[in-house]
N, C-alpha and C positions, 0 to 999 in steps of 0.2 A: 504494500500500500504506500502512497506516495502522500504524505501527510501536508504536503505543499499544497494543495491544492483541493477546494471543496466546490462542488455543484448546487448551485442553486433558482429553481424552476417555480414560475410562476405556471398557475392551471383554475378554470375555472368550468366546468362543467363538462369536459372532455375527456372521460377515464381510457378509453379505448386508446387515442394518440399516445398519451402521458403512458399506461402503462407497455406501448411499444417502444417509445423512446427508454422509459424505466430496463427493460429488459436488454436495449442495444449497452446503455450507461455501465449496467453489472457484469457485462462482458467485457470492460475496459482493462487492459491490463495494471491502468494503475489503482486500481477499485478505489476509486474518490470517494470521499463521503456525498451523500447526498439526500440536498434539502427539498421537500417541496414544499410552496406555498399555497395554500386554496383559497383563491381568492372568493369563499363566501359559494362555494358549487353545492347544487341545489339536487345533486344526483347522485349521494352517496360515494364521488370519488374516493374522501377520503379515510373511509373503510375500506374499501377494497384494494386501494393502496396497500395499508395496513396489513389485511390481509395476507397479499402477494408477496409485499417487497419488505418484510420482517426489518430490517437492515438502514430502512428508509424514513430519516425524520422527517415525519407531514404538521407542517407548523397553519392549523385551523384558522382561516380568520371569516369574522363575523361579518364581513360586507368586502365588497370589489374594490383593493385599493392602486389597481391599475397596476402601470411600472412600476411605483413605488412599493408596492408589494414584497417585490425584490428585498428589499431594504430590510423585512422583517427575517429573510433566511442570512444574510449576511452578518446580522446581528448576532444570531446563533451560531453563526460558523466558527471554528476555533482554526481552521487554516489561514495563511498569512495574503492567499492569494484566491478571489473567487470567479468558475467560470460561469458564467448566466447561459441558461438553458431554456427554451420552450417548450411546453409538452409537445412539442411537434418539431424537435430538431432534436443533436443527439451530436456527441464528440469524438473525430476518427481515433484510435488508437496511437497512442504517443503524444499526442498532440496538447495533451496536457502537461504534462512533463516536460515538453519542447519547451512549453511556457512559461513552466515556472525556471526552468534554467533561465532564459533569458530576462526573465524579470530580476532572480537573481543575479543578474549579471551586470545588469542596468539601471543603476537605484534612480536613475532621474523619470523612468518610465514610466506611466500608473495602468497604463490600458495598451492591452494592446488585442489589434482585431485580426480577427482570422478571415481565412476564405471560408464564404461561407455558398456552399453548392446546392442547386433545387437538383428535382431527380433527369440522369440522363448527364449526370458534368455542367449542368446552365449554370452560370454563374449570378450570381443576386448581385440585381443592376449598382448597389450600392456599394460592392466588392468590387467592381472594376473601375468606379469614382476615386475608390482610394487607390486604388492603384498604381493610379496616374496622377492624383494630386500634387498639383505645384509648390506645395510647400518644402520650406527648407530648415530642417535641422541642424544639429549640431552633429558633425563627423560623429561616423559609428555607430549611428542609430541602426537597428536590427531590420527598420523598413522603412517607407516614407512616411513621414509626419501626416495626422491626419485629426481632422476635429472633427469625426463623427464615426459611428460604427454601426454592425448591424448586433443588436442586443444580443439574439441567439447566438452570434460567436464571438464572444470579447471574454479575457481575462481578464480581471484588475486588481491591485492592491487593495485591502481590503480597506486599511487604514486612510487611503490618502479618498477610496470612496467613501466611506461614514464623514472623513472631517469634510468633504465637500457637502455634505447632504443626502449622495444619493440622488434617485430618481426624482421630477419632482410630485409630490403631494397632489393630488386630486388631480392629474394629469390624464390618468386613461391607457388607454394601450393605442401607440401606433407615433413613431416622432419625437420618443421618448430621450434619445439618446443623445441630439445634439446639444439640449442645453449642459445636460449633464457634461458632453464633452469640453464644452466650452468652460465649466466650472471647475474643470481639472485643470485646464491650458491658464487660465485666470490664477490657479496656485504653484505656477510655475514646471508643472508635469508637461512631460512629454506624450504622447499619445501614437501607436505606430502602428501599420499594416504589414501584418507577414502572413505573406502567400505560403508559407508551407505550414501553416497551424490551418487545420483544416476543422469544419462543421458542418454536416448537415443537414436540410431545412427540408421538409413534406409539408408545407403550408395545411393546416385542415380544414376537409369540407369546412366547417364547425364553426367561419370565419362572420363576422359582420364590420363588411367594407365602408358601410357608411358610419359607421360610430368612428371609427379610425381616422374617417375623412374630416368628420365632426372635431374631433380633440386634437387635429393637427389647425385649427384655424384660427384664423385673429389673434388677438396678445396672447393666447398661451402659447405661443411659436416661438422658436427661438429671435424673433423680432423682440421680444420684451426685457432682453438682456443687453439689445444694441446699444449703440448711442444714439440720442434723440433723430440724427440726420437716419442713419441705418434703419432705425427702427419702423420712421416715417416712411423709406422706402420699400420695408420691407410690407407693411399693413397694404401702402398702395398695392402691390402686387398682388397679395390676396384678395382686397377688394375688387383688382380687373375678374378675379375670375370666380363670383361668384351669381354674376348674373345668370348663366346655361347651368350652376350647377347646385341643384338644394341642398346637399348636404354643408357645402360650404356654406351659404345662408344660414342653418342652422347652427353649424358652429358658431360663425360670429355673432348671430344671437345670444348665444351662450356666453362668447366672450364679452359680449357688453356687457351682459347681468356680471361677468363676473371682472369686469373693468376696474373698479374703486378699489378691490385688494388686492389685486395686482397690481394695480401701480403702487400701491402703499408700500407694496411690498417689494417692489421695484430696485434690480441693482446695476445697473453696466455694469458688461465687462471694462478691463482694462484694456490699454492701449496694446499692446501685445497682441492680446485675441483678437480684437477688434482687425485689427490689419491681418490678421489667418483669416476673418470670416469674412473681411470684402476683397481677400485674394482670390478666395474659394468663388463669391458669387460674381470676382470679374471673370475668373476660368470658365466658372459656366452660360 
């Protein structure tokens, strides 16, 4: 067992996915511990979890706290390093241990993102963004610098996630990642893509596109960490395109009710980040 490193899976009503991903995890050679979290599943998962995966801490929670769900199995975890899971994705072998070497290796690191592959080798469009990303490190990085990841395939320090916060709070699932990225990049961490830490992703039936669509919109986006010029740019952008499409409507709906504590609450990044995230959106 490789005591470096612990799993930790968000799930909410999907036992079938979770316990096939559950069964790929226990054939890991480096048998990681691993956490799930229920966010509040209303179909008995997590008995039957129990059940099956004896081995398997299921940390119960009372209501859907989205990404930030996360934040409750990382609390738990007593490894120095955690890799985030979906009940519907699953970690090649070695590939965690690649990881933790290298986080070992590079204390300025805190995250670093895998490939993460749909079925058939497709690569997840957001894995071949990092790829390519223009940004520029400091000599020796393990891969290129990057200020964003796909959740299902990132390790990170466990430490330098809790003192950032974690996911954020009443966020949702879908989008989750980049403020969080940016709140690492903000304490001085490095953030990197290596293509040979490998993840994969079976999206499930089991999915709803428009709630995701909904919790990526208006100020809960990583617009709400910009600087006031950014962030203004960044809302105009969402508001071109929400005339053809309801969901987005409804999120910014949502974001105006929930406008007054988000701004209250409201932090820019620093200048640092700030110059990663309008590289990244002149690259694209």
């Amino acid at each position: 067992m490789d005591p470096r490193v612990a799993i930790v899976i968000i799930t909410r009503d999907r036992p079938d996915d979770l316990e096939r991903t559950l069964s790929r995890l226990r054939a890991l050679p480096e048998r990681p511990a691993v956490l799930v979290v229920d966010n509040g599943s209303a179909d008995g998962a997590t008995a039957r979890v129990a059940a099956r995966f004896p081995g398997v801490a299921v940390l119960a929670q009372d209501r859907d706290l989205g990404a930030a769900g996360r934040t409750a199995g990382v609390l738990a975890a007593a490894a120095p390093y955690i890799a985030f899971c979906d009940d519907d994705s699953w970690w090649e072998p070695g590939s965690l241990s690649a990881a933790a070497d290298l986080l070992d290796a590079h204390a300025d690191v805190a995250l670093l993102a895998a490939r993460v592959e749909l079925e058939d080798g497709r690569l997840e469009p957001t894995c071949a963004e990092m790829a390519r990303a223009p940004l520029v490190g400091r000599p020796g990085l393990p891969g290129p610098p990057v200020l964003g990841f796909v959740a299902c395939g990132a390790v990170v320090r466990r430490d330098a996630y809790l003192a950032a916060g974690g996911f954020e709070p009443d966020w949702g699932v879908g989008g989750e990642e980049q403020p969080l990225a940016a709140k690492l990049v903000d304490r001085g961490w490095e953030l990197v893509y290596v293509d040979r830490l490998r993840a994969q992703h079976r999206p499930s039936r089991r999915r709803d596109p428009a709630t995701r669509t909904r919790g990526r919109c208006g100020w809960r986006c990583p617009g709400a960490r910009r600087d006031r010029g950014a962030a203004l740019r960044f809302t105009a952008a969402e508001l071109r395109g929400i005339a053809t499409d309801r969901d987005r409507r409804a999120g910014l709906l949502a974001a105006v009710r929930g406008a007054p504590q988000a701004l209250r609450a409201r932090h820019a990044v620093g200048l640092r980040t700030e110059r990663r995230l309008s590289k990244l959106a002149s690259a694209r």
